[in-house]
MARKOLRO-368726 format. One line per field, with one value per atom (N, C-alpha, C, O): residue in three letters; atom name; x negated, y, z. Coordinates in steps of 0.02 Angstrom, whole numbers. Last residue first. Example, Ala and Ser with C-alpha at 12.3 -4.5 7.8 and 13.67 -1.06 7.14 Angstrom:
residu: SER,SER,SER,SER,ALA,ALA,ALA,ALA $
atome: N,CA,C,O,N,CA,C,O $
x: -642,-684,-645,-670,-660,-615,-660,-712 $
y: -112,-53,2,57,-284,-225,-165,-166 $
z: 354,357,394,402,390,390,390,423 $
REM end
This chain:
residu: UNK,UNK,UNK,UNK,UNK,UNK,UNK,UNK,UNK,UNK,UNK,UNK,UNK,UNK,UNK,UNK,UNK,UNK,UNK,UNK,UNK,UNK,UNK,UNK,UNK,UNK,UNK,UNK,UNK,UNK,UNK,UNK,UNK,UNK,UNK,UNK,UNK,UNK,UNK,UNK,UNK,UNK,UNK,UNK,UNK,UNK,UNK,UNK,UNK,UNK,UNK,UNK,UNK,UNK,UNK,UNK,UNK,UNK,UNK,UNK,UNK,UNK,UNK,UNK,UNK,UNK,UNK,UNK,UNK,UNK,UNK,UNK,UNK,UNK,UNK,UNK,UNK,UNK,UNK,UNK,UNK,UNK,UNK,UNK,UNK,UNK,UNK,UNK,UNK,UNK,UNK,UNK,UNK,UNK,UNK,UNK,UNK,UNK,UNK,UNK,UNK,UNK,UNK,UNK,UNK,UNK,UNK,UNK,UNK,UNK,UNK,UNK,UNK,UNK,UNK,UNK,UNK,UNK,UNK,UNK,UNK,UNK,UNK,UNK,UNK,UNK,UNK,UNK,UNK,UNK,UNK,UNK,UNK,UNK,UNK,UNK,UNK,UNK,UNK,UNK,UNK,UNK,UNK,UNK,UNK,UNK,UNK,UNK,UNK,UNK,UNK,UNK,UNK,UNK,UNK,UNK,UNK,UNK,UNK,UNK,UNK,UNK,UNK,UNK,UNK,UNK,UNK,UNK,UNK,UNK,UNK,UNK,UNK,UNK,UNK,UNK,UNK,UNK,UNK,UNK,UNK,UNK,UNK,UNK,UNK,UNK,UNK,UNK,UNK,UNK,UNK,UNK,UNK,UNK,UNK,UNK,UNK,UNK,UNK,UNK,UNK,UNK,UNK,UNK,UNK,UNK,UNK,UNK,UNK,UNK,UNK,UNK,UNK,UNK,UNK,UNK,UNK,UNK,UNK,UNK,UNK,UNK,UNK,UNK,UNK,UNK,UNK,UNK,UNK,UNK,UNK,UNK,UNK,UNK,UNK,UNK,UNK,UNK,UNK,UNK,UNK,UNK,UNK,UNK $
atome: N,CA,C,O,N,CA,C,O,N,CA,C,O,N,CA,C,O,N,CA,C,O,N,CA,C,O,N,CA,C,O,N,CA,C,O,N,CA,C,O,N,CA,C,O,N,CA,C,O,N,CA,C,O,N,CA,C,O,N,CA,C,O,N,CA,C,O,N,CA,C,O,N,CA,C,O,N,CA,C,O,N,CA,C,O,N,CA,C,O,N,CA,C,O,N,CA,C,O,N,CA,C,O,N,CA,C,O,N,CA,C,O,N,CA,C,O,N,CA,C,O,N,CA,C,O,N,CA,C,O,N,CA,C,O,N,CA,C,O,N,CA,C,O,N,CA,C,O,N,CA,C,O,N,CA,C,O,N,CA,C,O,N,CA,C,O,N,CA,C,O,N,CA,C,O,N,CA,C,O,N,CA,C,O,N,CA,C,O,N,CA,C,O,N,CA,C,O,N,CA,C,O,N,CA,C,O,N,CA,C,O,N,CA,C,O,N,CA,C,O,N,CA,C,O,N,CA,C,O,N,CA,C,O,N,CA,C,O,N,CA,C,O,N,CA,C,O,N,CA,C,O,N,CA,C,O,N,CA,C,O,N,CA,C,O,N,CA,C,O,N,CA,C,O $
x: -72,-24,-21,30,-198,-214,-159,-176,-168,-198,-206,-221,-39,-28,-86,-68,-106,-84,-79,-104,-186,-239,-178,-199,-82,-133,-156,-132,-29,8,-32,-14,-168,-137,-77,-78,-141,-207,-170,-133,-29,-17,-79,-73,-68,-13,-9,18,-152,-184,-129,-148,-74,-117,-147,-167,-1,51,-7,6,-105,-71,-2,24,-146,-178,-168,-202,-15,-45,-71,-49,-17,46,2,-36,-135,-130,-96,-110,-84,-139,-163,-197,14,31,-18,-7,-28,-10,23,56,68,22,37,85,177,109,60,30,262,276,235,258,176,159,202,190,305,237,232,283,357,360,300,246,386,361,361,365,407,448,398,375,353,355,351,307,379,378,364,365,320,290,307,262,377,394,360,382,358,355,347,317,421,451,438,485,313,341,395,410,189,210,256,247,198,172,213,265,208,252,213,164,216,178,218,259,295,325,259,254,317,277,276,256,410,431,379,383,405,402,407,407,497,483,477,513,539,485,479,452,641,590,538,498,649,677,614,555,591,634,669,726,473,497,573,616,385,447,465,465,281,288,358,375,229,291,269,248,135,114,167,148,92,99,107,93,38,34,61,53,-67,-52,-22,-60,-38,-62,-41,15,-43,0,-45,-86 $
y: -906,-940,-997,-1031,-811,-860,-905,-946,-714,-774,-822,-877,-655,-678,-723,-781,-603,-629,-686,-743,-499,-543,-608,-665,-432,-459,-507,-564,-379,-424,-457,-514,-312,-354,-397,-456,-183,-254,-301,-336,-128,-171,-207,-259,-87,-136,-160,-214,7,-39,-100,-156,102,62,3,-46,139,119,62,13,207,160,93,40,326,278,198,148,398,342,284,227,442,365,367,320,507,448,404,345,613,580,512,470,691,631,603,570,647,683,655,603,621,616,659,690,648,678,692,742,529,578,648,694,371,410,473,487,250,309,347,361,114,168,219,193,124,107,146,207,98,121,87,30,105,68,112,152,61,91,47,-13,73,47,70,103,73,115,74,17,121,75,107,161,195,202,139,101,200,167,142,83,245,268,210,166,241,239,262,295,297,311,299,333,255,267,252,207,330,306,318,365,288,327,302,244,340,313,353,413,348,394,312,253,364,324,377,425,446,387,348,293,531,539,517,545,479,495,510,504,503,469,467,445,594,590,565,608,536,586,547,488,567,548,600,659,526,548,510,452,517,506,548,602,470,525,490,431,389,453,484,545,236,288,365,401,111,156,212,235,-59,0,62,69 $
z: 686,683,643,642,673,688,712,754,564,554,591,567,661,571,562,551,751,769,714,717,652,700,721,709,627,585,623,617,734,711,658,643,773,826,782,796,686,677,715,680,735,692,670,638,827,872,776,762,826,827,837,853,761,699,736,705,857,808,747,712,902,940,908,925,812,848,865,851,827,763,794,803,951,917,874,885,968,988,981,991,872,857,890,861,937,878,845,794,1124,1050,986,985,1260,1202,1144,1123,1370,1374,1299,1283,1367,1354,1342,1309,1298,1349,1331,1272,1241,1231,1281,1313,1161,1203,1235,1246,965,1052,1099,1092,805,867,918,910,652,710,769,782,493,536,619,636,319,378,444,469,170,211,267,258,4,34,104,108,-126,-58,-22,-12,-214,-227,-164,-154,-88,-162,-165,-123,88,15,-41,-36,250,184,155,169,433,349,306,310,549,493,426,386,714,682,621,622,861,806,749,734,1044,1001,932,948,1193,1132,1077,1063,1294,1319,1248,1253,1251,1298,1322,1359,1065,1132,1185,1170,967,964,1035,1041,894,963,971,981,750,760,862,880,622,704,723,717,455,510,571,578,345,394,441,464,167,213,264,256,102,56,110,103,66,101,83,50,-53,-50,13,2,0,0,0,45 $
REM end
């Protein structure tokens, strides 16, 4: 998937929701619950590593 943009949206008080967008409306989201404090540099963050983690999970199933 090509990367083309990058939504963080405050989904409520304790959950934030961080949305990679590719070309060809391919859409990657993922909801968690989040420090109310953080930035939107740490959901990424946090959103990228919870998805190595399904990678990692994915091979070794």
């Amino acid at each position: 998937m090509l990367l083309m943009n990058i939504n963080v949206a405050k989904t409520t008080d304790t959950t934030v929701t961080v949305e990679f967008k590719g070309e060809g409306n391919d859409l990657i989201t993922v909801r968690m619950s989040a420090d109310p404090s953080g930035d939107e540099d740490q959901a990424v963050a946090a959103a990228l590593a919870m998805i190595r983690q399904l990678n990692e999970f994915q091979q070794t199933a």
